[in-house]
N, C-alpha and C positions, 0 to 999 in steps of 0.2 A: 599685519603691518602696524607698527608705531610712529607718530608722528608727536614730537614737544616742540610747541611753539611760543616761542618767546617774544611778547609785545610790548612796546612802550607805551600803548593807553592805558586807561582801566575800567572805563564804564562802558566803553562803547565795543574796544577792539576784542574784550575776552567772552563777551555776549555774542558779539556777532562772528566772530568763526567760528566755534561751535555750529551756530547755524547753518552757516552756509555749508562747511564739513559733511554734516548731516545729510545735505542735498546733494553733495557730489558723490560721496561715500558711505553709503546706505548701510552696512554693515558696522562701520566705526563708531565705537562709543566711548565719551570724557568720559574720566578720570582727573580727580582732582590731588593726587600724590606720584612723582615719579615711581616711586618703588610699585606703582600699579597696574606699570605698563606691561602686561602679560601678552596681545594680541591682539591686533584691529581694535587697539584704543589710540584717544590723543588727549595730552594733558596742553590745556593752555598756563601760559607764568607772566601775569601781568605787574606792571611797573607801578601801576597807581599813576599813570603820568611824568614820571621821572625820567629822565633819560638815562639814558642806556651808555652806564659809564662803562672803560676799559677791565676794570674791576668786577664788575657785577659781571657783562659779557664771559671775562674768564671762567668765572665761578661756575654759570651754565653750562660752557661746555665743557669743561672739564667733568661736570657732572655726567654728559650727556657720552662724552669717553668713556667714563669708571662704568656707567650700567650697562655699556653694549649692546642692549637692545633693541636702540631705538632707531628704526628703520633711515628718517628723514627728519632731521632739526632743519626749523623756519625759523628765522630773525627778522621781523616784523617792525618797520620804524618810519616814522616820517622823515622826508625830505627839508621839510620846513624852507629857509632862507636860501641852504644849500642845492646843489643840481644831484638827482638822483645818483649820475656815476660816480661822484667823490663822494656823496657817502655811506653810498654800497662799498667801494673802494679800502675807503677807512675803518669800516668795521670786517671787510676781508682781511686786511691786514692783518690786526690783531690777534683774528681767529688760527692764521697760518701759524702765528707764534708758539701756539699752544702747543705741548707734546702730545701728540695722540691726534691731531686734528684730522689728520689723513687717512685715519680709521672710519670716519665718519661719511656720511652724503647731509647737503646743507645747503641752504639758500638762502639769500638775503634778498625779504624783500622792500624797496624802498617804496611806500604809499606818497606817491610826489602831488602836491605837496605834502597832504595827508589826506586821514582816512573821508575827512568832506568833500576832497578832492573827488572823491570815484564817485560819492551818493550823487552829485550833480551831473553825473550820467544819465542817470534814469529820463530820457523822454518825454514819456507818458505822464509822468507825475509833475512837471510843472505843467499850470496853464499858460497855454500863448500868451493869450490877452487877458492879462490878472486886472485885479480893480487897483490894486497896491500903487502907489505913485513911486513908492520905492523897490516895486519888484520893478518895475516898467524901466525905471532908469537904469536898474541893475542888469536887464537883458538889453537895452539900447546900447549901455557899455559893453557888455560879451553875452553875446547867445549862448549859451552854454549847451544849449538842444542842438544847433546848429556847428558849433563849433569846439574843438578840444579841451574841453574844462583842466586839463594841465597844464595849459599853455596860457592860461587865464592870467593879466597882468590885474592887480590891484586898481580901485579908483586912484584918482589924483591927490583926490583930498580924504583917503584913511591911511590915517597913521599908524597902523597895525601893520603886521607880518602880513606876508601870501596867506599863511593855512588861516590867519584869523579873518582876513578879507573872505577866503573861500568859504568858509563855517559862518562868517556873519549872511553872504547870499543865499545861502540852505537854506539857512533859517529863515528867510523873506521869504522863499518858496515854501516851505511849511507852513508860514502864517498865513501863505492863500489860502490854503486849504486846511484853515480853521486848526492847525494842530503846532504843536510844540516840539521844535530838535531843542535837546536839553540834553543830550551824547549819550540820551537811553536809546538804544536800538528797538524801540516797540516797531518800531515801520522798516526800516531798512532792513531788519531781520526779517522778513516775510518773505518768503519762495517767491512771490509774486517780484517784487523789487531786484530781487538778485537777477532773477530770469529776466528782466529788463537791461540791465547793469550788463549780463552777458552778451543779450543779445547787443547792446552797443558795441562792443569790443569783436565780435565775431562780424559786424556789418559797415563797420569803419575803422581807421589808421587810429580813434583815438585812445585814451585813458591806457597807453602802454603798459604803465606800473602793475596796472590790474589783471592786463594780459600775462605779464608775465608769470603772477602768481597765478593762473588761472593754466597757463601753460604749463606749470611744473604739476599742477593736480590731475591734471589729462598725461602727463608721461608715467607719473604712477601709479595710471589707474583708475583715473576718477573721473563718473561717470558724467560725459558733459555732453550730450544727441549733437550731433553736427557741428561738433567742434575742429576749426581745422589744425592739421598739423605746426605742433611747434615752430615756432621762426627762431629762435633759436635751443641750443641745447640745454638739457634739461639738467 
């Protein structure tokens, strides 16, 4: 099985699915050139942070048409300002455009709001009761242990985006514990954090976006102990 997955970050998003890949999919191994997808590999194609124009979009699949062999294309993007289903929506669009699209199996997943959105799943890794004055007002404003880190509104008073509000609270939870989010994955790439991350998603309604990519890995294949059946099709 082949898997090309196509992301909009570049520090963070082509480091850590490889990772995680690895954990579901114990046989599959990167590649870092399409022409090298021979069998139970995956190439990630990151953006550098750019978005993911109509243009570039075509260019990939088209590509991903011409070689034929690639089992399952993933489209990888944040939500950002937008709501997940418009712009899942708008980047299906596109894709249906393409001649050959329907040759293809493909999913789009939307990281709502983004990829900081899911690491503030993890449980175990904030403390309750941090020393920080500013983790403290940042969990009095939304628990995020407690409740749906997607659903998570911004303070009052930051004048940033959702995903930068949600990426600035990470990082307060990382500075309790003496360490630096700086969009290197040295910690959320660890077995240990994914397996936490999972387990939120298999033991509550939240971080859907994550489910659902978590769902298409279990429909083809990938090895997830006690994961339940898809809620919806794969």
């Amino acid at each position: 099985m082949n898997f090309y997955l196509l992301v909009e970050g570049d520090r963070t998003e082509k480091k850590l699915y490889p990772a995680w890949l690895s954990l579901t999919f114990a046989t599959m191994r990167q590649v870092w050139r399409i022409e090298d997808l021979q069998g139970d590999h995956f190439v990630v194609f990151a953006f550098k942070g750019q978005p993911l124009t109509p243009d570039k979009l075509t260019r990939h699949v088209e590509d991903v048409v011409s070689l034929g062999r690639i089992d399952h294309f993933f489209v990888m993007v944040d939500a950002e300002e937008e709501s997940s289903a418009v712009r899942q929506q708008s980047i299906d669009r596109i894709i249906r455009k393409i001649p050959g699209h329907d040759t293809i199996h493909y999913s789009i997943i939307v990281q709502n709001r983004c990829i900081e959105t899911w690491f503030l799943g993890n449980r175990r890794f904030m403390k309750r009761n941090p020393q920080s004055e500013e983790l403290r007002a940042y969990q009095n404003h939304y628990p995020v242990h407690e409740q749906d880190p997607e659903l998570m509104p911004k303070m009052a008073n930051f004048t940033g985006t959702h995903a930068g509000w949600h990426k600035k609270y990470l990082e307060a939870i990382f500075k309790e514990q003496n360490l630096t989010y700086n969009k290197e994955p040295y910690e959320v790439n660890k077995p240990s954090y994914f397996y936490q991350l999972y387990e939120r998603v298999t033991s509550t309604p939240h971080l859907p976006s994550l489910k659902r990519l978590l769902d298409q890995w279990h429909g083809l294949g990938g090895t997830l102990p006690g994961y339940p059946a898809p809620s919806s099709p794969a």
